[in-house]
Structure formats: structure tokens, C-alpha cells
C-alpha positions as CSV (number, residue, x, y, z in Angstrom):
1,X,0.0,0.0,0.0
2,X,1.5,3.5,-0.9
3,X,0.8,6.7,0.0
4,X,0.3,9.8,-2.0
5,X,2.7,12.1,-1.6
6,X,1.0,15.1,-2.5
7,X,-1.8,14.4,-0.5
8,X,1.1,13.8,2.4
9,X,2.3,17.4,1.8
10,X,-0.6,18.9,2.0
11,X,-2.0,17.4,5.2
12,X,1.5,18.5,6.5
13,X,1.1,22.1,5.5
14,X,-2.6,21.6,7.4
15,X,-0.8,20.5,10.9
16,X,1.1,23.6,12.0
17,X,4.1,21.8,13.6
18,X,6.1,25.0,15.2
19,X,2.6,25.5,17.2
20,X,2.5,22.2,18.6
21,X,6.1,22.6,19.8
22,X,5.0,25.3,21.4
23,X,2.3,24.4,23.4
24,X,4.5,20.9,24.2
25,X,7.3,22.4,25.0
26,X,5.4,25.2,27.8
27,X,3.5,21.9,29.1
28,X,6.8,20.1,29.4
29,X,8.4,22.8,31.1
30,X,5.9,23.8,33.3
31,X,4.6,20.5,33.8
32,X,7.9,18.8,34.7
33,X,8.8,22.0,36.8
34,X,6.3,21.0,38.7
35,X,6.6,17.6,39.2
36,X,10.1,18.0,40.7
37,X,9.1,20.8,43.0
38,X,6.5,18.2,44.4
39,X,9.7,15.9,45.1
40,X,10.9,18.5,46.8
41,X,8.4,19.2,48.7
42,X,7.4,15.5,49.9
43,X,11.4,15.1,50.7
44,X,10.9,18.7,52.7
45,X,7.7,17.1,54.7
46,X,5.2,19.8,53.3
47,X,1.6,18.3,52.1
48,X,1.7,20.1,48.4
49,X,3.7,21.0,45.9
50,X,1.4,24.2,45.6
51,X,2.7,25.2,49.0
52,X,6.1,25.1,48.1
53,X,5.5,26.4,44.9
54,X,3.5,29.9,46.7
55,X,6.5,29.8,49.1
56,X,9.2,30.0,46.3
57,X,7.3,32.8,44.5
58,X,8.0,34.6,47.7
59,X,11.1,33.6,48.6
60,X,9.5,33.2,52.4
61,X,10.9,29.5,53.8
62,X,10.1,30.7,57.4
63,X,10.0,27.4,59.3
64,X,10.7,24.8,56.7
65,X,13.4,23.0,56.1
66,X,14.2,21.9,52.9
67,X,16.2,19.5,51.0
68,X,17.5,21.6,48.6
69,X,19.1,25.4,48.7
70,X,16.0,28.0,48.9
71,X,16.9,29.8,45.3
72,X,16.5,26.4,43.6
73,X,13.2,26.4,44.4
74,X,12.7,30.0,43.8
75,X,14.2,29.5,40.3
76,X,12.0,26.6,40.1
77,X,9.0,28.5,40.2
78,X,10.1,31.4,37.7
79,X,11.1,28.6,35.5
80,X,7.7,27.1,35.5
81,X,6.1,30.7,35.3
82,X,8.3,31.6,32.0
83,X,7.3,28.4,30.5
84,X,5.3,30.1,27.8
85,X,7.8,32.8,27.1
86,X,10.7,30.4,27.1
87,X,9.0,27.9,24.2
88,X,7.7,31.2,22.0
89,X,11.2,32.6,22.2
90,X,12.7,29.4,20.9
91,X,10.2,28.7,18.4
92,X,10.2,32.4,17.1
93,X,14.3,32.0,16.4
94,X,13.9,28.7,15.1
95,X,11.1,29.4,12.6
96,X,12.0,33.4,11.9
97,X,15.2,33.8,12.8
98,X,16.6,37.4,13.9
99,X,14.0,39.2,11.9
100,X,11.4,37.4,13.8
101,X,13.0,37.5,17.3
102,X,13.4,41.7,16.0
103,X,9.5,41.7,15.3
104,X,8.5,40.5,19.0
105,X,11.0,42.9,20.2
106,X,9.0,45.5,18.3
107,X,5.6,43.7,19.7
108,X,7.0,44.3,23.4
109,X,8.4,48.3,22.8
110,X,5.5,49.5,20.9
111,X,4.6,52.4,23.3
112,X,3.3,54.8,20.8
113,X,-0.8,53.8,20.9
114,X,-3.5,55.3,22.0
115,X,-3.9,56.2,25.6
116,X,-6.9,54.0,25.8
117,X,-5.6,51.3,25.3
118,X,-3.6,52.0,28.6
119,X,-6.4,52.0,30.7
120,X,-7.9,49.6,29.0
121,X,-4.8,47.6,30.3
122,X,-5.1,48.7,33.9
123,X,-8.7,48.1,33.7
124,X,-8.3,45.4,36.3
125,X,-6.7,48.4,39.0
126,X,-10.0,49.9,38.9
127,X,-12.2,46.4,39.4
128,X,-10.1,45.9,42.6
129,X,-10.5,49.5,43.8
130,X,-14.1,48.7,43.4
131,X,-14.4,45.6,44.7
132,X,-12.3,46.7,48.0
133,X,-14.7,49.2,48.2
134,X,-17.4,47.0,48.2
135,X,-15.5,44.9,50.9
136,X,-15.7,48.1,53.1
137,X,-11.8,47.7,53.6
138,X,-11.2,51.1,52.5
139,X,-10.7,52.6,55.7
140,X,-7.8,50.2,57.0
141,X,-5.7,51.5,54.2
142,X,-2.2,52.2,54.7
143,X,-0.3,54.3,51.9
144,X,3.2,54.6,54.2
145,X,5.9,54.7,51.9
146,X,6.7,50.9,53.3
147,X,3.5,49.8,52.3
148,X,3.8,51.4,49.1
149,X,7.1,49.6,48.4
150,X,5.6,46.6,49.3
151,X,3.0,46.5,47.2
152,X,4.9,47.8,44.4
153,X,8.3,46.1,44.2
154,X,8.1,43.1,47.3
155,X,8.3,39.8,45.4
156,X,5.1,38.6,47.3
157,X,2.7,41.4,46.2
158,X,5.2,44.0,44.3
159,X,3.0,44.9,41.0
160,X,5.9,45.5,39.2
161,X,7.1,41.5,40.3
162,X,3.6,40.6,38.6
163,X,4.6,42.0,35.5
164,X,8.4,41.5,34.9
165,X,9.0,38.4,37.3
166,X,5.8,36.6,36.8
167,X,2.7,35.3,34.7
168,X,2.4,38.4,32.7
169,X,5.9,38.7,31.0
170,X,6.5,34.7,32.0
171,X,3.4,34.0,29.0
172,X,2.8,36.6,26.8
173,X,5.4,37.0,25.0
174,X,4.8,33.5,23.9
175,X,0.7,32.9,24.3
176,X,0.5,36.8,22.6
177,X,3.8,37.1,21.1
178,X,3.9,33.9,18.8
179,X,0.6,32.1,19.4
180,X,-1.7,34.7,18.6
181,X,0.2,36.0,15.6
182,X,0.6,32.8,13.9
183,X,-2.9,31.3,14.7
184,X,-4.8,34.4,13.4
185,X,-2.8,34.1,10.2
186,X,-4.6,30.6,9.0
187,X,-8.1,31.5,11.2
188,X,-10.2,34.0,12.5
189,X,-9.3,35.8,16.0
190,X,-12.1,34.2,17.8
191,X,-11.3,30.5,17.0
192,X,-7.9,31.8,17.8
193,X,-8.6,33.3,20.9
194,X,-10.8,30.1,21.9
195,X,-7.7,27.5,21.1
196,X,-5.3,29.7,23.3
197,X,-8.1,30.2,26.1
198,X,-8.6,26.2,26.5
199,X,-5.3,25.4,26.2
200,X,-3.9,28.3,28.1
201,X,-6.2,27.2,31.2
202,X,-5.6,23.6,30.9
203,X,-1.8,24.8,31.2
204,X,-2.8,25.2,34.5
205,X,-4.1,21.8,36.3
206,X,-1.2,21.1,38.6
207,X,-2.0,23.8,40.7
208,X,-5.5,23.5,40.5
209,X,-5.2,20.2,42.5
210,X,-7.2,19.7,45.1
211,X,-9.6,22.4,44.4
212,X,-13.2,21.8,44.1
213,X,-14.9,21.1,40.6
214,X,-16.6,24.7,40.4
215,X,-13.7,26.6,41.2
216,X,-11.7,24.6,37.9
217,X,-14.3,25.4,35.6
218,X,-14.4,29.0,36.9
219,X,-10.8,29.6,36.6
220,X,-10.9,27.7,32.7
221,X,-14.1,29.6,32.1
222,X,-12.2,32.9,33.1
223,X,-8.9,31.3,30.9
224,X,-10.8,31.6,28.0
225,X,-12.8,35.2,29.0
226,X,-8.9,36.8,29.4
227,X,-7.9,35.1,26.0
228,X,-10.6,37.0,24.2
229,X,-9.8,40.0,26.0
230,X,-6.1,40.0,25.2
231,X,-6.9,39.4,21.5
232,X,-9.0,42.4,21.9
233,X,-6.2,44.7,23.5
234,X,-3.6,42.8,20.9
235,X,-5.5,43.5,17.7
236,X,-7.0,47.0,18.5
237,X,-3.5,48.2,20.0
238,X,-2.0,47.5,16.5
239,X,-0.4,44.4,17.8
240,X,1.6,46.0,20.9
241,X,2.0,43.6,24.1
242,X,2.1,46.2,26.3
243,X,-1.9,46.9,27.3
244,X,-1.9,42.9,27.5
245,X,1.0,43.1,29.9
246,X,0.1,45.5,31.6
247,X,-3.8,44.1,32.2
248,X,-2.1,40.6,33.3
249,X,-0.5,42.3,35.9
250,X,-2.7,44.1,37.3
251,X,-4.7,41.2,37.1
252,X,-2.6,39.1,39.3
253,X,-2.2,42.0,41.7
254,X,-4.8,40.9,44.3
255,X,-2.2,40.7,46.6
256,X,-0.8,44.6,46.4
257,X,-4.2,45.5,47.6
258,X,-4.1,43.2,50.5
259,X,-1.0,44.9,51.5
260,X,-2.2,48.2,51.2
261,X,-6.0,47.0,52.3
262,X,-5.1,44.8,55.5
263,X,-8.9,44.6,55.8
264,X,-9.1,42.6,52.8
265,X,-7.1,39.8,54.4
266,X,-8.8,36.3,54.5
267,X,-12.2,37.2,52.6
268,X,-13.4,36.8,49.1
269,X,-12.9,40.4,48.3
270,X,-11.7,39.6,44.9
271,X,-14.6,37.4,43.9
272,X,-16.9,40.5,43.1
273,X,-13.8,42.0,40.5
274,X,-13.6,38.0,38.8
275,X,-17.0,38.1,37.9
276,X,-17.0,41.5,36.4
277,X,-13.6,40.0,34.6
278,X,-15.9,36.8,33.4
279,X,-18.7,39.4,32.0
280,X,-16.3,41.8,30.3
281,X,-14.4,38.8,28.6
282,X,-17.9,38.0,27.2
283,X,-18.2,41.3,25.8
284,X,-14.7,40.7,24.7
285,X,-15.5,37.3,22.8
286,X,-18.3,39.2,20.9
287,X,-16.3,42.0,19.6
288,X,-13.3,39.6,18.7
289,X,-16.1,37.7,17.2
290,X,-17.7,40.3,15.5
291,X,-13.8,41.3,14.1
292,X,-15.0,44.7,13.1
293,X,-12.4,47.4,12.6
294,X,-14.4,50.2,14.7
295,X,-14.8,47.9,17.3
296,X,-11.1,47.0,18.1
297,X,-9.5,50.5,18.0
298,X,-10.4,53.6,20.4
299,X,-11.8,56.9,18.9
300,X,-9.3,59.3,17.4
301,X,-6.8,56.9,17.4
């Protein structure tokens, strides 16, 4: 039995090969990552790997003793958090070359865009102001310049941690930076979006063990919400990472707030600013749908 080899080619040029890399590459980095910090963490005598792993973020081992040196484990973590970035980069150089690592380069310094899309980017800032005030916690607040500096630059709730140290710059430049890019050039932004969402969320099991079945498909659910959104800010920004940096970060910044909002400490404060987050992503997923010009750029841009 043979096989034609023109009808081998072109099922070839269907399978985009330099995606699936991608994707296997960030789930065997992350992945494995994982699976040796929860070595680490049985040898240490601590019940999770996620507890180790929320320890390392912070570099606070207060109490523990483990069996390795503390910045292997801290390295450990920003390993597994650059897991995306590390697979686009190396995919970007070997299918583009210089010119394409030049191009992302561009992607990540494109400044010049409308101030919208800036606060569209910090968007999530204001949903935590709101929902803080909701909480009532506005009146423990604390704005020393300690506080300040801890919520700004600490590795535990610094914003600026969140976006150069962590999930924001650790994915995007590969889930926005290369993904996005070379999906929407063979299919529409929404199916694009809806790939990256679903696989971008399932990316995420390990430390979703143990958790209870509602709270996985709210955090997938809210995967795919944030991947519309970020098409949304990519496309109508001209293709500039910054407003999807930027709105990752503050995102992820529950935890500045809580500094600088000791009220907010031990409640579901932030529940009220994720379900805002779940409804504008739907808005998002229309618009993306939709794929109208006027609806991905801001006025007088």
C-alpha cells in the first residue's frame, strides 16, 4: 500500500508543527517543573507542591526545612512561570530567525498607541478598587511609603514583580507574542482566541489540584474570558504587548491591595472584581467575534 505524496504534503502544511512545539514544549516545562518541585516538597515534609510552589514565588521559607538550597526552588518557580515565554522565544528563532525574534522585540516596545488602550490595560486596577470598596476595607488602608514599596516592588505582592518576574511577561510573549500571531494568520481571531483560552487554562491543572470542581471550571471559564480579551487589546493596540502586559498584571495584583488593604485579608474580596472579569471577557468574545475594525480601536486613534 502506498501513499500519495502530495496528498502527504498537503496534510502536512494543514498540521502547523512549530505551534504544537510550542504548546509541548510550555507543558513540558511547566509540567515537569512542577513535578520536581513536588519531590521537593514531599522530601521537605510539606503536604503540596502548591505550597512550596507559593512559598518559592516569595522567597519566604520561614519554618521549613528543605532539602535543597531555597533559590532552587525560587528558580524553580520562575522557571515554570516563564514556561510560555521560554518555548515562544525558541520557536520564534527557530522558525524566523533574527528578523522574527526583531519583530517580537518590536511587539514588546510599541509604546506609541492610544492612551486607551492603557487603561484599557489597567482596567483590572480599577475592578479591585471597586471591589475593596465593596469589601468596606477602605478605611484600614495604609499608603506609608513601606506599604507602598511593598506592594509595588516586594516579590510577594510588588505589582511590578507581577509583571516583569511573573505570569504576565513569563506567558505573553509567547501565548501573545507567537501564538496569537501565527494562529490568526490561518483562522479567525475568535477561534484563535478560543484555542489559546482552553489550552492556556488547561496549562494550569497542577495547581488547580485539590480544588473543588466549580472553582476549575471558573478559573478555565475565566482562561478563555482573558484570551478573548487579550486578542481584543492585541489587535485594536496594533499588535503591541504592552496593554496585555500591563492588564495581566494588574490582574494578578490581588495581593498589592491586600498589602495596602489589610482589611481585605482572608475574605473573598476579589470574587466580586472576577466576575466582572468573566462578564467583560464576554463582551470581549463578541467583539473579537464580530472582528469589526471600529470595534477593536479607540476613537481618534
Amino acid at each position: 500500500m502506498t501513499t500519495d505524496p502530495q496528498k502527504a504534503s498537503a496534510s502536512d502544511q494543514l498540521i502547523d508543527w512549530p505551534l504544537i512545539a510550542f504548546f509541548a514544549l510550555a507543558y513540558a516545562i511547566a509540567w515537569g517543573t512542577f513535578g520536581i518541585v513536588a519531590i521537593i516538597a514531599r522530601q521537605s515534609g510539606l503536604d503540596s507542591a502548591q505550597t512550596l510552589m507559593t512559598m518559592g514565588e516569595a522567597f519566604q521559607f520561614e519554618g521549613v526545612s528543605l532539602s535543597v538550597p531555597h533559590w532552587l526552588v525560587y528558580l524553580l518557580t520562575r522557571l515554570a512561570d516563564f514556561a510560555f515565554s521560554i518555548a515562544g522565544i525558541l520557536m520564534i528563532a527557530v522558525t524566523a530567525g533574527r528578523a522574527g525574534l526583531r519583530e517580537l522585540w518590536q511587539r514588546l516596545t510599541r509604546w506609541r498607541i492610544s492612551l486607551g488602550w492603557y487603561a484599557a490595560g489597567l482596567l483590572p486596577i480599577g475592578l479591585h478598587g471597586a471591589a475593596t470598596l465593596l469589601a468596606g476595607a477602605l478605611p484600614s488602608a495604609d499608603f506609608s511609603t513601606g506599604t507602598l514599596s511593598t506592594a509595588l516592588f516586594s516579590l510577594q505582592a510588588g505589582f511590578f514583580i507581577s509583571l516583569f518576574l511573573r505570569g504576565a511577561m513569563g506567558e505573553e510573549l509567547g501565548l501573545r507574542g507567537f501564538a496569537l500571531p501565527r494562529l490568526q494568520a490561518t483562522m479567525s481571531p475568535f477561534r484563535a482566541s478560543l484555542i489559546i483560552g482552553v489550552l492556556w487554562g488547561a496549562w494550569h491543572l497542577p495547581v488547580l489540584i485539590g480544588r473543588d470542581l466549580l472553582s476549575i471550571v471558573a478559573f478555565s471559564l475565566l482562561s478563555i474570558g482573558l484570551s478573548f480579551l487579550f486578542t481584543w487589546l492585541y489587535n485594536g493596540s496594533g499588535g503591541s504587548l504592552i496593554p496585555v502586559l500591563l492588564f495581566h498584571a494588574a490582574q494578578n495584583w490581588e495581593e498589592g491591595f491586600e498589602t495596602v488593604f489589610p482589611r481585605l485579608v482572608g475574605t473573598d474580596w476579589e470574587l466580586a472584581s472576577t466576575l466582572v472579569l468573566l462578564l467583560v471577557g464576554v463582551v470581549a468574545g463578541v467583539l473579537v467575534w464580530q472582528n469589526k475594525p471600529h470595534h477593536l480601536t479607540f476613537q481618534g486613534e
